[in-house]
DSSP file (Angstrom, degrees, kcal/mol; ACC not computed):
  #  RESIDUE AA STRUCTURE BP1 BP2  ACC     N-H-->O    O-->H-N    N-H-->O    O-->H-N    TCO  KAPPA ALPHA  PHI   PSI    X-CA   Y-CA   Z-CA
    1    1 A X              0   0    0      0, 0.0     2,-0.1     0, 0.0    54,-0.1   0.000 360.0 360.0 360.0 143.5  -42.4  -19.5   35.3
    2    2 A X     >  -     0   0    0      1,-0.1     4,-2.9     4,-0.0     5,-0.2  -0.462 360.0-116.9 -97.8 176.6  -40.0  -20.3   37.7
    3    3 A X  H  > S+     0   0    0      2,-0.3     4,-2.6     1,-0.2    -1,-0.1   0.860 116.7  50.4 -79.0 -39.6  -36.9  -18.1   38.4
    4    4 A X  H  > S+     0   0    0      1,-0.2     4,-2.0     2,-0.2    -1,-0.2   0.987 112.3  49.2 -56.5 -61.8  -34.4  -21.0   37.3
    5    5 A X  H >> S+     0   0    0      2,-0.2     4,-2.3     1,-0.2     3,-0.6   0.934 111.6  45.5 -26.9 -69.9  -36.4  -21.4   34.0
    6    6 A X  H 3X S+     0   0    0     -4,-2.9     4,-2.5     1,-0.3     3,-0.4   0.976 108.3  57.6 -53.9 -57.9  -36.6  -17.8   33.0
    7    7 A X  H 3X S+     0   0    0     -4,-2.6     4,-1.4     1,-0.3    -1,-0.3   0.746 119.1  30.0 -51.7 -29.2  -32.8  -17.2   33.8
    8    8 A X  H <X S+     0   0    0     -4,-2.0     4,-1.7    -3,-0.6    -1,-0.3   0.871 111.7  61.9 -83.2 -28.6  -31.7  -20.0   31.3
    9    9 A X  H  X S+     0   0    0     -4,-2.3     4,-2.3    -3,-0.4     3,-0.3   0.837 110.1  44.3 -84.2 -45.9  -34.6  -19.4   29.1
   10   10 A X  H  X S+     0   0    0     -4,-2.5     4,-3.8    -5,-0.3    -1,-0.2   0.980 112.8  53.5 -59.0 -60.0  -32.8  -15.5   28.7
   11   11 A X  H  X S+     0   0    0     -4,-1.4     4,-2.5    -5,-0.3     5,-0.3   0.767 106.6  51.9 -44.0 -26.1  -29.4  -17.1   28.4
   12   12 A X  H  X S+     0   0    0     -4,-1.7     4,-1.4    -3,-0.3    -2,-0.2   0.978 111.1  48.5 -94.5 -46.0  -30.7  -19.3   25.5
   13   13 A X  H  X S+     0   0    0     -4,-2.3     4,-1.4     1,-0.2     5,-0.2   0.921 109.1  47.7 -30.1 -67.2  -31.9  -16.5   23.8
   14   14 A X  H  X S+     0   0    0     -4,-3.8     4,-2.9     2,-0.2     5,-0.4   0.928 107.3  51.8 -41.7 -58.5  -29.3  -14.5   23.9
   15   15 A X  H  < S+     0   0    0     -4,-2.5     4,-0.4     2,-0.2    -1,-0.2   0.718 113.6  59.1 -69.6  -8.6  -26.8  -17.2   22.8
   16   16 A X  H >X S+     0   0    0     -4,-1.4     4,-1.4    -5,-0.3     3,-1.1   0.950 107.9  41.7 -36.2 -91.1  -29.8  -17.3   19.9
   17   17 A X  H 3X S+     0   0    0     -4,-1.4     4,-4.0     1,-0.3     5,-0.3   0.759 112.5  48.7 -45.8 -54.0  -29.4  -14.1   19.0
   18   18 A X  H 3< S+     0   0    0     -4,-2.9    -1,-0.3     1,-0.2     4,-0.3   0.795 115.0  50.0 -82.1  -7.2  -25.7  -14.0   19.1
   19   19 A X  H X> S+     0   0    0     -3,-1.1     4,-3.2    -4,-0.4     3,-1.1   0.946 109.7  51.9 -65.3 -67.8  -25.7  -17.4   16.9
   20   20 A X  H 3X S+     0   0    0     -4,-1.4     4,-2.7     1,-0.2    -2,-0.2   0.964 109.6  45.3 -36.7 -62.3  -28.1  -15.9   14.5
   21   21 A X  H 3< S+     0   0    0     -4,-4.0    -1,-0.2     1,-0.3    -3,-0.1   0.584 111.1  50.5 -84.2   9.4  -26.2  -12.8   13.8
   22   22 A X  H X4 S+     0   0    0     -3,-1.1     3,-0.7    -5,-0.3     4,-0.4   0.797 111.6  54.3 -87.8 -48.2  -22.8  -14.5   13.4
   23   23 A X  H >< S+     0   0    0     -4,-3.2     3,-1.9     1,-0.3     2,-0.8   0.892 105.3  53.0 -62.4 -36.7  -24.9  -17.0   10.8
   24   24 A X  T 3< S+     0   0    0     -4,-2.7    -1,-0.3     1,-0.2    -4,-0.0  -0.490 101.0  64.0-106.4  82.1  -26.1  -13.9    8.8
   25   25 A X  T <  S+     0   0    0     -2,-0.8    -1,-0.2    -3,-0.7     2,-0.2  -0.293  87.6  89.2-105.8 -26.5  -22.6  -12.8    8.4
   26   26 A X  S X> S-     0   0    0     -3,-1.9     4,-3.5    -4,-0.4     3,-0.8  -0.507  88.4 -98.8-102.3-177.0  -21.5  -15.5    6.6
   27   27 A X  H 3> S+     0   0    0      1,-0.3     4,-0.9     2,-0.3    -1,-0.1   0.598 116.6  43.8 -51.4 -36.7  -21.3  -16.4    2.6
   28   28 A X  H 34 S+     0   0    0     -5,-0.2     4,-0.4     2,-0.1    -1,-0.3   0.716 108.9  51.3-103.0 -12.3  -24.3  -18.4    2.5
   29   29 A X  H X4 S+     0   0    0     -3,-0.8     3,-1.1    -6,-0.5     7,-0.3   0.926 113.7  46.5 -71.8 -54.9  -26.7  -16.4    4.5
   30   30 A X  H 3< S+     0   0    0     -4,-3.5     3,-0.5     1,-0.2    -3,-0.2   0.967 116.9  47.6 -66.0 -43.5  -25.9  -13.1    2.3
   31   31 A X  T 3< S+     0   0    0     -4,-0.9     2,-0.3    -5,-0.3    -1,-0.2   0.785 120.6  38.7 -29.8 -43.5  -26.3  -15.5   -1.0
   32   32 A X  S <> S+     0   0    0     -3,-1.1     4,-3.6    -4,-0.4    -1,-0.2  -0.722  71.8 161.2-138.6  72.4  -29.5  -16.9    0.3
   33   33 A X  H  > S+     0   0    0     -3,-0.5     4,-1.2    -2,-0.3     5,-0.3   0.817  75.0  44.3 -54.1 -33.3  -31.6  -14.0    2.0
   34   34 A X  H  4 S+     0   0    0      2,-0.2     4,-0.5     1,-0.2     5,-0.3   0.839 114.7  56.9 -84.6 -27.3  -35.2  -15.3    2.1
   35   35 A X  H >> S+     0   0    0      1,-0.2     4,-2.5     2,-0.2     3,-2.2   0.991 110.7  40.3 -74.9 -79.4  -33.6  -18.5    3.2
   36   36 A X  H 3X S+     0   0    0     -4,-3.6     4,-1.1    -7,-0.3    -2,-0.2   0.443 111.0  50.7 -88.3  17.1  -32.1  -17.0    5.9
   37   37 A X  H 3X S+     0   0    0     -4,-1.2     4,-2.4     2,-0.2    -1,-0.3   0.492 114.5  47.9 -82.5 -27.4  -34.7  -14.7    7.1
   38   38 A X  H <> S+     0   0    0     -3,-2.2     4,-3.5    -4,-0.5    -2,-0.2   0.838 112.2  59.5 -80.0 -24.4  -37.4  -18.2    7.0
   39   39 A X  H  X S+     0   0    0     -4,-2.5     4,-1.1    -5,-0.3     5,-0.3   0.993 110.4  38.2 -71.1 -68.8  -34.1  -19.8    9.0
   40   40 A X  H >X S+     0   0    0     -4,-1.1     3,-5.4     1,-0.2     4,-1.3   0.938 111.3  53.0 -78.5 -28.6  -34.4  -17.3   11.7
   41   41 A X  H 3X S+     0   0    0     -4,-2.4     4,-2.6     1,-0.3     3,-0.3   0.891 109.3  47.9 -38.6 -43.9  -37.7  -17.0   12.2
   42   42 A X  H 3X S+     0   0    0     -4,-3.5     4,-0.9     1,-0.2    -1,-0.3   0.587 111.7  52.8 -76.5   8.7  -38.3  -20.7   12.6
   43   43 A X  H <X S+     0   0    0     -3,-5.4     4,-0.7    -4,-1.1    -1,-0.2   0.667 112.3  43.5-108.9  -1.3  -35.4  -20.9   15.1
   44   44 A X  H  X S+     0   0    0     -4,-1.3     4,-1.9    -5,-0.3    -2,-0.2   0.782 112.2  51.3 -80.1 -38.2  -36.8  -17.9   17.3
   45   45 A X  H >X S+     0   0    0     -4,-2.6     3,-4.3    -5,-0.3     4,-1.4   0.975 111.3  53.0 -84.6 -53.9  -40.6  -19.3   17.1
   46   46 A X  H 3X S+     0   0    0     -4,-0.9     4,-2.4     1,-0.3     5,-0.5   0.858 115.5  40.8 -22.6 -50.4  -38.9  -23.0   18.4
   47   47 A X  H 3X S+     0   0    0     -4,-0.7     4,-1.5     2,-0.2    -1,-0.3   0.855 111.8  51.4 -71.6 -27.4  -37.6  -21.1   20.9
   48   48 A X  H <X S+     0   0    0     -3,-4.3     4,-0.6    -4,-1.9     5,-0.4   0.984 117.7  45.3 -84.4 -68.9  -40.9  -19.0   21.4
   49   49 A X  H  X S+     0   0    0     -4,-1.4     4,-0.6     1,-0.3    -1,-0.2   0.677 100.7  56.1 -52.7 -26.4  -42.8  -22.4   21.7
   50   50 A X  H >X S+     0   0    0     -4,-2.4     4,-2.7    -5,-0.4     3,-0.9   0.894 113.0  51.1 -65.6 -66.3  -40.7  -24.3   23.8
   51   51 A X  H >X S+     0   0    0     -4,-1.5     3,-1.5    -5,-0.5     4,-0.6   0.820 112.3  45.1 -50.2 -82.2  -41.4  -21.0   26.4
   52   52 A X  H 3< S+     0   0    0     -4,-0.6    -1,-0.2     1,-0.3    -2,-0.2   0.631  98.3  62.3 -62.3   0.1  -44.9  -21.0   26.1
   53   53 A X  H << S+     0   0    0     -3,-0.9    -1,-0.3    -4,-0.6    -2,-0.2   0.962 112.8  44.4 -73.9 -48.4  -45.5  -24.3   26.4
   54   54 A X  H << S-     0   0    0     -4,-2.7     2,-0.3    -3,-1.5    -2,-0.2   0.653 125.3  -1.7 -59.8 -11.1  -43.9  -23.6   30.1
   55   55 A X  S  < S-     0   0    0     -4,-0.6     3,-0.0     1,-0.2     0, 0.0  -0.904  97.2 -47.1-172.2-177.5  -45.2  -21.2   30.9
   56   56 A X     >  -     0   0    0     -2,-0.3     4,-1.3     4,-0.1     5,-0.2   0.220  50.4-114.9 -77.2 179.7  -48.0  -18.0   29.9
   57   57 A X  H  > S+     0   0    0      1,-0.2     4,-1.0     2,-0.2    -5,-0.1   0.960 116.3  63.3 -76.0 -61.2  -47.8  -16.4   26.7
   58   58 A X  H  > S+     0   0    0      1,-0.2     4,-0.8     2,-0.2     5,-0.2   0.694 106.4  43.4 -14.5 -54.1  -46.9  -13.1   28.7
   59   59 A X  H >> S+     0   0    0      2,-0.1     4,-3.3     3,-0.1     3,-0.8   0.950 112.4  50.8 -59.0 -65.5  -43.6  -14.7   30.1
   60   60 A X  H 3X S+     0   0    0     -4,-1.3     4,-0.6     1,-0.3     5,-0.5   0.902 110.9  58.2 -50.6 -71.2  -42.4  -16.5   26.5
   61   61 A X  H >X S+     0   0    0     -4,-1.0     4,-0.6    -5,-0.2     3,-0.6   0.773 113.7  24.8 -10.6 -70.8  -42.9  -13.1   25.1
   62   62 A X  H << S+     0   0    0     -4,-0.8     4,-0.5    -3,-0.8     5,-0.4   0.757 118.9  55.1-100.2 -21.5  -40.7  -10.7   27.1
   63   63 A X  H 3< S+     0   0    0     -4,-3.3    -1,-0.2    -5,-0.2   -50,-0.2   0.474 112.7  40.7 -91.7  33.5  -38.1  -13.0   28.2
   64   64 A X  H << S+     0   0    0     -3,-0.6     4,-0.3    -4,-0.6    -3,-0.2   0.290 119.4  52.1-135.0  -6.1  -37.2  -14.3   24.8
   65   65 A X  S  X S+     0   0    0     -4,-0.6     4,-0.8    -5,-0.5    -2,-0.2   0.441 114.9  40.7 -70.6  -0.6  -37.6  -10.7   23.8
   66   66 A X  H  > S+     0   0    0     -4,-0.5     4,-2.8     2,-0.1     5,-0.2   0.645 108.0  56.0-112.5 -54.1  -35.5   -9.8   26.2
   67   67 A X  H  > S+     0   0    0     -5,-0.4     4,-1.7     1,-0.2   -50,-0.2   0.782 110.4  51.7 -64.6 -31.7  -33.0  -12.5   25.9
   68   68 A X  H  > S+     0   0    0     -4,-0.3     4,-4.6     2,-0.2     5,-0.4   0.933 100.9  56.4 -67.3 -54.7  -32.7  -11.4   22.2
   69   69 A X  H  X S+     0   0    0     -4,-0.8     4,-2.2     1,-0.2    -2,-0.2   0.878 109.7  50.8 -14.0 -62.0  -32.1   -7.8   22.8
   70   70 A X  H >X S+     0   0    0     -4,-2.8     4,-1.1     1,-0.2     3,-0.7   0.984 108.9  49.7 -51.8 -67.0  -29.2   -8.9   24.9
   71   71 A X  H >X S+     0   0    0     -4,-1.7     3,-1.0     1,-0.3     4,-0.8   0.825 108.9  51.3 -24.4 -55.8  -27.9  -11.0   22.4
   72   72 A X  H >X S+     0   0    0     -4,-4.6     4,-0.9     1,-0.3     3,-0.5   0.875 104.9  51.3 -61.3 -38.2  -28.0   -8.6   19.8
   73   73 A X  H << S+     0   0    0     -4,-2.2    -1,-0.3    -3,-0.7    -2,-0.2   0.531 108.1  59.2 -91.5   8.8  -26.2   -5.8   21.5
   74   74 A X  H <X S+     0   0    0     -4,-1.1     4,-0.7    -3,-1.0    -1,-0.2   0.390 106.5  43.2-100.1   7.1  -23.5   -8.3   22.3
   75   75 A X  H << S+     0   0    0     -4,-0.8     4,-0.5    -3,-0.5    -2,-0.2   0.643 108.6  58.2-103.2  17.2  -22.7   -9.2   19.2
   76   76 A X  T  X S+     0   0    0     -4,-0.9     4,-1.1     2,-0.2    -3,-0.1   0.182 111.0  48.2  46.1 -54.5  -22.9   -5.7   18.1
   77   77 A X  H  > S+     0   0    0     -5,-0.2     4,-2.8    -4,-0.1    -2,-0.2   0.957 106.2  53.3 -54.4 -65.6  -20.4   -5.3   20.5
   78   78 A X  H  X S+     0   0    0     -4,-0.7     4,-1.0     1,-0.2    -2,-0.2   0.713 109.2  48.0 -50.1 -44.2  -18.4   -7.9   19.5
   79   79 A X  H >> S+     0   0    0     -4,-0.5     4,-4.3     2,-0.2     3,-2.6   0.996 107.0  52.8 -48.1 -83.0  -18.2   -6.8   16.0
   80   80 A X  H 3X S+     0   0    0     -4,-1.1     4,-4.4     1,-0.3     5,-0.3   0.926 108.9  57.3 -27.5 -47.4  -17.3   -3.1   16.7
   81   81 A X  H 3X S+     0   0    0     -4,-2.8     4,-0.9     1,-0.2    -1,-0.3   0.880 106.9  46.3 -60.2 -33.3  -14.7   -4.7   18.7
   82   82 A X  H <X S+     0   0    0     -3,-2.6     4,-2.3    -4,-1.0    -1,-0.2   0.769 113.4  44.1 -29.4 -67.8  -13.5   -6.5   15.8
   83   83 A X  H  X S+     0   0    0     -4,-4.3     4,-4.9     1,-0.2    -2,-0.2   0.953 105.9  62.6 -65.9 -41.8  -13.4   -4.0   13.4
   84   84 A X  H  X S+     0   0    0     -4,-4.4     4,-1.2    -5,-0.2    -2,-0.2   0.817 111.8  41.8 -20.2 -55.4  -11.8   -1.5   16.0
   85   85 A X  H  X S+     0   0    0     -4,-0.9     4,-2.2    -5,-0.3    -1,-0.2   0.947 111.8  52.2 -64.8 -50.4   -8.8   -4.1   16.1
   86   86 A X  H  X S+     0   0    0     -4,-2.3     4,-3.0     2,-0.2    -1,-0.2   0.945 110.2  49.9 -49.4 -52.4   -8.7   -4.6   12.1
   87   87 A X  H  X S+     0   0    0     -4,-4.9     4,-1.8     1,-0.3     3,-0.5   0.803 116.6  46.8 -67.0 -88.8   -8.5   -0.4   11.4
   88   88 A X  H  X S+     0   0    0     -4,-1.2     4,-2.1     1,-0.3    -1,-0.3   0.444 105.5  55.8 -17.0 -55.8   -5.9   -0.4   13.8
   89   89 A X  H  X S+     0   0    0     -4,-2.2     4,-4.4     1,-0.2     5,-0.3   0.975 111.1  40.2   8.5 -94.5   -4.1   -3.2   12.5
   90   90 A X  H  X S+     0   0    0     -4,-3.0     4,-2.4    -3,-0.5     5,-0.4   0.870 110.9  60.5 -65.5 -34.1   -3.6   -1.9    9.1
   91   91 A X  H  X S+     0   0    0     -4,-1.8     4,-2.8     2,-0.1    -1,-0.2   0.994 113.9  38.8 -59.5 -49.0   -2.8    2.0   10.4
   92   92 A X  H  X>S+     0   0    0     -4,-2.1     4,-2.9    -5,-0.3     5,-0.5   0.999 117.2  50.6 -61.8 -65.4    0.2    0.6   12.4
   93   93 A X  H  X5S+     0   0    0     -4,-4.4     4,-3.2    -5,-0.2     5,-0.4   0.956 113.8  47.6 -24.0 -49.1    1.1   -1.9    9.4
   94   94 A X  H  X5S+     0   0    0     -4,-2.4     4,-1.8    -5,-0.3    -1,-0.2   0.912 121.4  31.2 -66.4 -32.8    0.9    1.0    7.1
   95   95 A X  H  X5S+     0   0    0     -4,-2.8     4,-0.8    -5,-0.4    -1,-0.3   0.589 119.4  51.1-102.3   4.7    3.1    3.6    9.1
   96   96 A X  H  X5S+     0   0    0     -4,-2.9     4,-2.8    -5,-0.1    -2,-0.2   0.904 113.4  48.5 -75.2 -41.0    5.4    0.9   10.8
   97   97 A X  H  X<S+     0   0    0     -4,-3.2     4,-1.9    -5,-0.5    -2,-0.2   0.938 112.5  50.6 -83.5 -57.1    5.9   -0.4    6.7
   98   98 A X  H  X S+     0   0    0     -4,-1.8     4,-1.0    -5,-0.4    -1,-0.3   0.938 116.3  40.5 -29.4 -66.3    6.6    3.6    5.6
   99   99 A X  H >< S+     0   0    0     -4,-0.8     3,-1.7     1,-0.3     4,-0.2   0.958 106.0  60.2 -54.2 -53.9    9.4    4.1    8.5
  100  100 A X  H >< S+     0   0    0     -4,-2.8     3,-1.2     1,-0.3    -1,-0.3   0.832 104.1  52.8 -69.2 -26.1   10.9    0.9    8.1
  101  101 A X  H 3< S+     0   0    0     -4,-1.9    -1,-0.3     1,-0.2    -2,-0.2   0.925 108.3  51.6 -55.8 -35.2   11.7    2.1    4.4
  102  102 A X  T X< S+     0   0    0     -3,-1.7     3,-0.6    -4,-1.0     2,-0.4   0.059  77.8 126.4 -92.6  14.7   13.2    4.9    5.6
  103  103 A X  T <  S+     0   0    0     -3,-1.2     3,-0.1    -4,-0.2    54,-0.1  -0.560  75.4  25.9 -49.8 117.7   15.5    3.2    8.0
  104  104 A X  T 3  S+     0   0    0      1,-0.4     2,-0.2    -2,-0.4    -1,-0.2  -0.080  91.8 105.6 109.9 -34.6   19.0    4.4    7.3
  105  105 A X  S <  S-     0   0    0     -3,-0.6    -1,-0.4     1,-0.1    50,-0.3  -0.460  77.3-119.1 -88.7 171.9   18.4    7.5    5.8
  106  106 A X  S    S+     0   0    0      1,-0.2    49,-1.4    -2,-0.2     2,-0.7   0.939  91.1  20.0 -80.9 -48.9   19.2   10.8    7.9
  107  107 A X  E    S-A  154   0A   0     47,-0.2     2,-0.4    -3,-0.1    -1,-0.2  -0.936  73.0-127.9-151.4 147.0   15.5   12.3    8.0
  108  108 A X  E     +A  153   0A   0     45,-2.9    45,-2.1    -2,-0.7    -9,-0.0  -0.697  29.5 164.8 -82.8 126.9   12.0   10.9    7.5
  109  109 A X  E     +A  152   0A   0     -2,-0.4     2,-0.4    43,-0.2    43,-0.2  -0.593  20.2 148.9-131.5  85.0    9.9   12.5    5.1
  110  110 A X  E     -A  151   0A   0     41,-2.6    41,-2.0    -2,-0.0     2,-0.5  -0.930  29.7-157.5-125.5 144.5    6.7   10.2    4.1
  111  111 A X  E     -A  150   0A   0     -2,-0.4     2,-0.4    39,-0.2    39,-0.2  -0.996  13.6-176.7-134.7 102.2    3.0   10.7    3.1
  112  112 A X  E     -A  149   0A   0     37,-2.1    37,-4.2    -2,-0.5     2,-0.6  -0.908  29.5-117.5-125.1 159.4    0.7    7.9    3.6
  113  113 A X  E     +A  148   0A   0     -2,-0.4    35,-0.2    35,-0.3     3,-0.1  -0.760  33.9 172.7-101.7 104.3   -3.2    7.9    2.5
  114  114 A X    >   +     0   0    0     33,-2.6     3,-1.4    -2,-0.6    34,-0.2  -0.097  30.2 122.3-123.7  27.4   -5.0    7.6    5.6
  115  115 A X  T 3  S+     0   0    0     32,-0.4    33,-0.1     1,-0.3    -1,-0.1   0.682  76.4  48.8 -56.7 -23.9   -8.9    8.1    4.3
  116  116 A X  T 3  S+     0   0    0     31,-0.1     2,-0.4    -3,-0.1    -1,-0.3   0.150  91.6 100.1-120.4  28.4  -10.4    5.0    5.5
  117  117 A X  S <  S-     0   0    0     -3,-1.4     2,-0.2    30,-0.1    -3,-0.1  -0.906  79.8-121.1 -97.9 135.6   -8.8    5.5    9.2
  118  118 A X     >  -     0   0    0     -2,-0.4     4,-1.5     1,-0.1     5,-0.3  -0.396  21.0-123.2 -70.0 146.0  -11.3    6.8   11.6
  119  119 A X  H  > S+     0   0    0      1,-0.2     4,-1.5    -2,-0.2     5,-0.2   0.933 112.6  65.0 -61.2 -38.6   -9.7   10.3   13.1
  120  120 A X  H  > S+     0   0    0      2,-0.2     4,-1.5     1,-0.2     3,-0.4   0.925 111.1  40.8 -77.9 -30.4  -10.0    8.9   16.9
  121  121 A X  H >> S+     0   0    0     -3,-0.3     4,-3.8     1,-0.2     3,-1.1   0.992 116.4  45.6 -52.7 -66.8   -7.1    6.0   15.5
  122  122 A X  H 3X S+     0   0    0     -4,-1.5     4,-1.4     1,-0.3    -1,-0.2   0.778 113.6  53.2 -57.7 -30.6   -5.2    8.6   13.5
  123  123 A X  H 3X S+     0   0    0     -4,-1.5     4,-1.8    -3,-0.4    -1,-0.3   0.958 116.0  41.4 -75.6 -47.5   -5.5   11.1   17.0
  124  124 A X  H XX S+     0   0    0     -4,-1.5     4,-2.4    -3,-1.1     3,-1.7   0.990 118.1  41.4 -75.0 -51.3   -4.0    8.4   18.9
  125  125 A X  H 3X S+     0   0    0     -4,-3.8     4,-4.1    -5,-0.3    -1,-0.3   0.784 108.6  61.8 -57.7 -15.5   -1.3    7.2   16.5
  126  126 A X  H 3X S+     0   0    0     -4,-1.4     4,-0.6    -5,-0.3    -2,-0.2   0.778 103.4  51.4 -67.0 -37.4   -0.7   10.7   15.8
  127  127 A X  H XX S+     0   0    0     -4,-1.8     4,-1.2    -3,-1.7     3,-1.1   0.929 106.0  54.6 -52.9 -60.1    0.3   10.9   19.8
  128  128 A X  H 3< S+     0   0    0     -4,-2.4     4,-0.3     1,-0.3    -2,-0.2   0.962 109.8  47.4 -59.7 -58.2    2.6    8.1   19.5
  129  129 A X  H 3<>S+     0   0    0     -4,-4.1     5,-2.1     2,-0.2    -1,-0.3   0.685 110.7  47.5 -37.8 -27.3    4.5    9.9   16.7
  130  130 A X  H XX5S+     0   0    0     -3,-1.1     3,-3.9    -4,-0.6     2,-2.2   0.969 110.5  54.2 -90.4 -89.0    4.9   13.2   18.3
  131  131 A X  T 3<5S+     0   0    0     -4,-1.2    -1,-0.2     1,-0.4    -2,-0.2   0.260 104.0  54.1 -61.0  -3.3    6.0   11.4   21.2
  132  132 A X  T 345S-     0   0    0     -2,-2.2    -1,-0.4    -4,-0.3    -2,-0.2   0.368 128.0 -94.3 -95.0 -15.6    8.8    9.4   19.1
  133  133 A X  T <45S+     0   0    0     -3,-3.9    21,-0.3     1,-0.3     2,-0.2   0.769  78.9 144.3  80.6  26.9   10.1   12.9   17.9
  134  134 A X     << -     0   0    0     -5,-2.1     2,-0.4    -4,-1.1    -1,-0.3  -0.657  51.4-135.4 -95.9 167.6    8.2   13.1   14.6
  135  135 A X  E     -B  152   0A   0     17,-4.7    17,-2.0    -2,-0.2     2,-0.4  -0.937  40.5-176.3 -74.7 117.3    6.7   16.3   13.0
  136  136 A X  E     +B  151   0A   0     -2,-0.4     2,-0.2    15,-0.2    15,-0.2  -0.818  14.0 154.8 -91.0 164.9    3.1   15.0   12.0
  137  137 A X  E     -B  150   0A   0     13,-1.7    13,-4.1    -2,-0.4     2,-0.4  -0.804  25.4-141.1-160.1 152.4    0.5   16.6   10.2
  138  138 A X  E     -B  149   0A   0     11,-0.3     2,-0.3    -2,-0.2    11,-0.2  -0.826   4.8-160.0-113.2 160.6   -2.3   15.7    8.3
  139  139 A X  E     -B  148   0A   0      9,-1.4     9,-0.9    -2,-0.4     2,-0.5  -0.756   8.3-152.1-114.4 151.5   -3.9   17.2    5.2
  140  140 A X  E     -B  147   0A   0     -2,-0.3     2,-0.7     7,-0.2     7,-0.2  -0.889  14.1-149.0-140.1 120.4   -7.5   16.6    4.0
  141  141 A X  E >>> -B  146   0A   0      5,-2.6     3,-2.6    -2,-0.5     4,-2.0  -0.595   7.7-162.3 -89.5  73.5   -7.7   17.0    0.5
  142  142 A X  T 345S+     0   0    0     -2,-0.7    -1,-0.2     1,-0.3     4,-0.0   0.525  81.1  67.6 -19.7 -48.9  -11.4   18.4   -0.7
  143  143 A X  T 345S+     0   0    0      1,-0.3    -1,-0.3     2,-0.1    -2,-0.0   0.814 123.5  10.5 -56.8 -39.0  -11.1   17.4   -4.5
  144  144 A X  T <45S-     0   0    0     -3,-2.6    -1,-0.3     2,-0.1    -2,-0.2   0.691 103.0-121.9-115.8 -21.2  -11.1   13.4   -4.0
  145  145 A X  T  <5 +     0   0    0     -4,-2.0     2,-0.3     1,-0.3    -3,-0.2   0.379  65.1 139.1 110.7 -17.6  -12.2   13.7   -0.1
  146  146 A X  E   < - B   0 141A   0     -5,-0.5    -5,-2.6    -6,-0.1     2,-0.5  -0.398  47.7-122.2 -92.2 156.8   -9.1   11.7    1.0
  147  147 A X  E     - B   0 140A   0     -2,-0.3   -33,-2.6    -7,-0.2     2,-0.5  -0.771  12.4-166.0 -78.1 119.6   -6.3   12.0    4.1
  148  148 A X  E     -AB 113 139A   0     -9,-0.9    -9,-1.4    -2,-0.5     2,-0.7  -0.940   7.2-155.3-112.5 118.5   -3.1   12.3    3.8
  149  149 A X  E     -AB 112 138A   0    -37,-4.2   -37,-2.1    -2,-0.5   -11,-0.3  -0.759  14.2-157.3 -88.4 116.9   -0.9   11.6    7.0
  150  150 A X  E     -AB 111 137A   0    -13,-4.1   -13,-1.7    -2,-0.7     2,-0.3  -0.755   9.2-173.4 -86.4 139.5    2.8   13.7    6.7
  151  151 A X  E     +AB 110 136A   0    -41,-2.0   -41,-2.6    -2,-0.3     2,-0.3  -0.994  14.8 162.8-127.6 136.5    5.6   12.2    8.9
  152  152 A X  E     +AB 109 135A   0    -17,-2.0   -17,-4.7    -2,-0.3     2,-0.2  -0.994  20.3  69.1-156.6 148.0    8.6   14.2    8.9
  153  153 A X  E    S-A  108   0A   0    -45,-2.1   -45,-2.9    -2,-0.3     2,-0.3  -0.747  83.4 -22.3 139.0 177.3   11.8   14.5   11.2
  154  154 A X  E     -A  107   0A   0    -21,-0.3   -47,-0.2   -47,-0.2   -48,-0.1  -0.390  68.0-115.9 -65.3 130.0   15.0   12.3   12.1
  155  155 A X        -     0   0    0    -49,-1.4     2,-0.2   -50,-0.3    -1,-0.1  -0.152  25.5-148.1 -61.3 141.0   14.7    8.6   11.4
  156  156 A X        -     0   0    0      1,-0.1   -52,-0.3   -57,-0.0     3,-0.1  -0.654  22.9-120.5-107.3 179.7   15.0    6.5   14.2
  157  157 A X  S    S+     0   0    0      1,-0.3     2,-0.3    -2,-0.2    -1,-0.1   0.803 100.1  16.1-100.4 -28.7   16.4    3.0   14.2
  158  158 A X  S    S-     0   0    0     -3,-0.0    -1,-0.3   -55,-0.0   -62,-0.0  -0.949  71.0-142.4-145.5 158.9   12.8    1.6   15.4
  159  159 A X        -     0   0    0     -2,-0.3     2,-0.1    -3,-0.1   -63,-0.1  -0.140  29.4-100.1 -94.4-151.1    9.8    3.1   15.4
  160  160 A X        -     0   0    0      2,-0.0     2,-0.4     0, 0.0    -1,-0.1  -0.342  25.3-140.9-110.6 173.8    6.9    2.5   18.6
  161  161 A X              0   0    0     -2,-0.1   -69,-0.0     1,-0.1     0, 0.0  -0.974 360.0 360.0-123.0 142.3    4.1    0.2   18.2
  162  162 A X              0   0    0     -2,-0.4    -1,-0.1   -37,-0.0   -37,-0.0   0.396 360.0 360.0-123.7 360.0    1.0    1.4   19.6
């Protein structure tokens, strides 16, 4: 197989792969499993036949294994990265939405339910506070398993975004 061949023949895998695993993400792939297990297989062996037809079985084989791999661990990536944003998102929503209640009043005292934040977010946003003039702390409460973030100290008029 020539060098040109291979190199797109990886590329089209990969943007396979990363096609596939955006499709079984959505509404009608989780609905319709078997469906969409028969879906990728027959769009991988197209792809596997279209290689061997160029070239030995031995090439089609590891570069459109290879060209999946890739795929996969860049949407894998892509995801994490995703979610990363979302839990962030909603931590800042949750403690900008807290402060801003307590705009006006002389000193902050607030408690927000921080369970389903991963601790390296809460570490960071926990930095930002401190660095605002808050007291933080957090609590982890055994009985039910959940987090509680305390913010306490003089109100500012706005808080940081991180």
């Amino acid at each position: 197989m020539d060098p040109i061949t291979l190199l797109l023949a990886i590329a089209g895998f990969t943007l396979l792969a990363i096609g596939l695993d955006l499709h079984s993400k959505s509404e009608w792939a989780k609905a319709n499993k078997l469906g969409t297990t028969l879906l990728h297989l027959a769009a991988i062996g197209a792809g596997f036949a279209v290689l061997y037809h160029m070239g030995r079985f031995f090439d089609a084989f590891y570069v459109s294994l290879f060209g999946l791999a890739i795929g996969y661990r860049i949407s894998g990536a892509l995801t994490a990265r995703a979610t990363r944003r979302a839990q962030v998102k909603e931590l800042n929503d949750k403690v900008e939405a807290a402060l801003l209640e307590q705009v006006g009043a002389a000193n902050v005292d607030i408690k927000i339910d921080v369970s389903t934040c991963p601790r390296y977010l809460l570490d960071e946003r926990i930095a930002v506070l401190v660095k605002d003039g808050y007291t933080v702390s957090t609590v982890q409460q055994c009985n039910d398993n959940t987090t509680v973030l305390s913010i306490s100290g003089k109100a500012s008029a706005a808080p940081s975004k991180k």
